[in-house]
N, C-alpha and C positions, 0 to 999 in steps of 0.2 A: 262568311264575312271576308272580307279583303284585307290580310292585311299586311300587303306588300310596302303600301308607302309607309305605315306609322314604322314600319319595320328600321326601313330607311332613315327614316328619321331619328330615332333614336342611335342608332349607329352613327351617323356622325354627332350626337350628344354622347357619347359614349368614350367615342377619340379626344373629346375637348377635356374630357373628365372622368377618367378611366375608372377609380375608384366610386363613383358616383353609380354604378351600375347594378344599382338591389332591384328592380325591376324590368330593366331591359325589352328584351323583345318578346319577354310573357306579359308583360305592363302594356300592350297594346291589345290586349283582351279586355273587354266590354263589364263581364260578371267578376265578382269582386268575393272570393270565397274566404271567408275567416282562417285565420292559423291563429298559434299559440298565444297565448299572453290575453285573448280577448275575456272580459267581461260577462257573466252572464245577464246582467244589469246593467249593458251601458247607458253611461250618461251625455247628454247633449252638451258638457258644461265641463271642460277642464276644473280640475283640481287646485287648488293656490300652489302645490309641490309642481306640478305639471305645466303652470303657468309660467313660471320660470323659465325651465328647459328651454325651451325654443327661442325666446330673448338671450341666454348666454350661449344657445349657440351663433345667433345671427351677431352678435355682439365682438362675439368670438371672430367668427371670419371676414367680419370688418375691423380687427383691431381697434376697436373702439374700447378702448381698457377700461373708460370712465364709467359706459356704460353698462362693461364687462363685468367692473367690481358691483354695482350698484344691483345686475340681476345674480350673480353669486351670494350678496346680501338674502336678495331675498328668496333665493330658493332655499339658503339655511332656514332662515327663520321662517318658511314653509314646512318647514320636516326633511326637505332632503336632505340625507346624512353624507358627510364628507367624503365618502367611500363614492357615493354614488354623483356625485358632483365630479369627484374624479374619474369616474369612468367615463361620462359624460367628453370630458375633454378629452380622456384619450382618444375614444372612438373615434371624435371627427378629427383626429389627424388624417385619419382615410377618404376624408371631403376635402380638408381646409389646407393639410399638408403641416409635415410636423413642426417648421417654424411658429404657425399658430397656436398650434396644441402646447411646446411648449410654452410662447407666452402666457399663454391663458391657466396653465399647472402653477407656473409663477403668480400670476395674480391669486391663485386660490390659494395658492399658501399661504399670499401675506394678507391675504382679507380673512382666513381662519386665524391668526396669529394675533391681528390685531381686535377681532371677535373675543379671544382667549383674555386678552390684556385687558376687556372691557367687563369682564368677568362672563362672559356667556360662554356655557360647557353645551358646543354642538357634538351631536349622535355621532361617533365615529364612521356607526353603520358596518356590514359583513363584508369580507373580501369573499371570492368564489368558493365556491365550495364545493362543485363538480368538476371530478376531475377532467379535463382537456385531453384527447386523445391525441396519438402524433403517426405520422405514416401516410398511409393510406387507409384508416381508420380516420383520419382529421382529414381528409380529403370529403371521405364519402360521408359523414358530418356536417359538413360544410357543404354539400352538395343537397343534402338533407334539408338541410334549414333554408337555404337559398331559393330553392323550388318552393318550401313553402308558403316563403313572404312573396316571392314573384307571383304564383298562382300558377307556375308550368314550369317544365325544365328549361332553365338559358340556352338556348343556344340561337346560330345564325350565322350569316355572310363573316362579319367580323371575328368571329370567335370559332369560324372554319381559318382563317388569314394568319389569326395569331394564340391558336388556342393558350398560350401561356398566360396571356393575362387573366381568362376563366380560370382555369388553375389558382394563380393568386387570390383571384377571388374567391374561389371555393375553398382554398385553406387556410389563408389569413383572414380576412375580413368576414365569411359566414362561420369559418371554424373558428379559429382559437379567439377571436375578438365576440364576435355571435353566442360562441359558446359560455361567453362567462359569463355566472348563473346571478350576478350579484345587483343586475339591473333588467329590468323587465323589457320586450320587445317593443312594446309600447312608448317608452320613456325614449329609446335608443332612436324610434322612429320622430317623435315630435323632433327630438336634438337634431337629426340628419334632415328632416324639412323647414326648420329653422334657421339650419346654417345653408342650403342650398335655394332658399329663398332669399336670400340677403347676398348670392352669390351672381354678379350679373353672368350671363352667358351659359347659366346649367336648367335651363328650362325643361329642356326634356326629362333629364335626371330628377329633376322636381317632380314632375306629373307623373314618374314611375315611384316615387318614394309616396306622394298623395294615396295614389293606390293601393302602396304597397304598407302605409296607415291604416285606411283602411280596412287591409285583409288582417292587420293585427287588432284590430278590433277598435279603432280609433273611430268616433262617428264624425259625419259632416260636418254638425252642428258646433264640434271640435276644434276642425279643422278651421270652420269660420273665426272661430271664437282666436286661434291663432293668430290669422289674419289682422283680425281687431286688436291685439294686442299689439302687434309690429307696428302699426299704423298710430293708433296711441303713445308709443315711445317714438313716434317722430320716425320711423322707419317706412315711409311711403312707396318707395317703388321696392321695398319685401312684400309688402302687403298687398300689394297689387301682385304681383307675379304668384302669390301663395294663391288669391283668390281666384286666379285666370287659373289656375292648374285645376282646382278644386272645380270650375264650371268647366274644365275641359274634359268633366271623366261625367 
């Protein structure tokens, strides 16, 4: 198979959006192999916990606070536990850029606070509990996990040019953020195609994270179901761009 253009291609989606880069130029392969976190029963049908996700991330990187608090709402009173609502926002500082992430920690503080004042006792939920390695042990870690969601080792033109940003990637974003055991690959994956769907200009980065859904055991039928939910909250061209990516694999 050829595949010097999609190569291309994503490389410069890669420059536009350095962080954005979980799939890359292994995300331009065809077979779609499961890793961690999959299902032995998946289902075609998100979750009400899982339905959330992806609306506070798109929500998230459109500063849309309104609609920010509104799916914070409801992924508590879904089951997700406040632990994992915050992990949720940290990660996509690595998409959205920490100005977001911090708003969006502020809005969950004051939408638990005032949950608290209305008499609802939400699940605080676990912090990590595997320890993170650091070195060159959270490199090759990080390198680990990263191959397993891309479905091939990263590399290429790019990351011959300026291997440091692979670097960052392999040990901040797949290691010590990847690493922490307190939210599932799955959940990590909808947040990161929810906020890079509502993100104009990170297409590529999208269609390598779709995939890279996928290989965490996310089904199609899922990923549609996404789709339909952006689109429902009045988010029309997220859901257009989630569903172009989804008919592009």
């Amino acid at each position: 198979m050829n595949t010097i253009a999609p190569i291309k291609q994503l490389t410069v989606g890669i420059v536009m959006m350095f962080a954005c880069n979980l799939a890359t130029y292994a995300a331009t392969q065809q077979g779609v192999t499961p890793a961690m976190n999959q299902s032995s029963n998946p289902s075609e049908t998100l979750s009400a916990r899982q339905q959330a996700i992806p609306l506070m991330a798109a929500f998230m990187a459109t500063s849309n606070m309104e609609k920010l608090d509104a799916a914070l709402n409801q992924g508590l009173d879904a089951g997700l536990t406040v632990n994992e609502a915050k992990e949720i926002l940290v990660q996509l500082y690595a998409y959205t850029g920490f100005p977001r992430s911090l708003n969006a920690l502020s809005a969950l503080m004051k939408v638990t606070e005032a949950r608290k004042q209305r008499g609802i006792k939400d699940v605080i939920g676990k912090e990590p509990v595997q320890p993170v390695p650091v070195g060159d042990a959270l490199r090759q870690l990080g390198t680990d996990n990263q191959t397993k969601i891309s479905g091939a080792p990263v590399q290429g033109p790019l990351f011959d040019f300026a291997p440091v940003i692979n670097q960052f990637l392999q040990t901040h974003l797949f290691g010590d953020i990847f690493a922490r055991d307190n939210l599932d690959w799955q959940s990590r994956e909808l947040a990161t195609v929810g906020a890079l769907a509502a993100t104009p200009g990170a297409e590529s980065q999208l269609l390598s994270h779709t995939r890279a859904s996928l290989r965490v055991g996310i089904t199609r039928g899922q990923l549609q179901q996404l789709a339909d939910l952006l689109r429902a909250d009045g988010e029309i061209e997220a859901a257009d761009r989630a569903e172009s990516a989804l008919q592009a694999i």
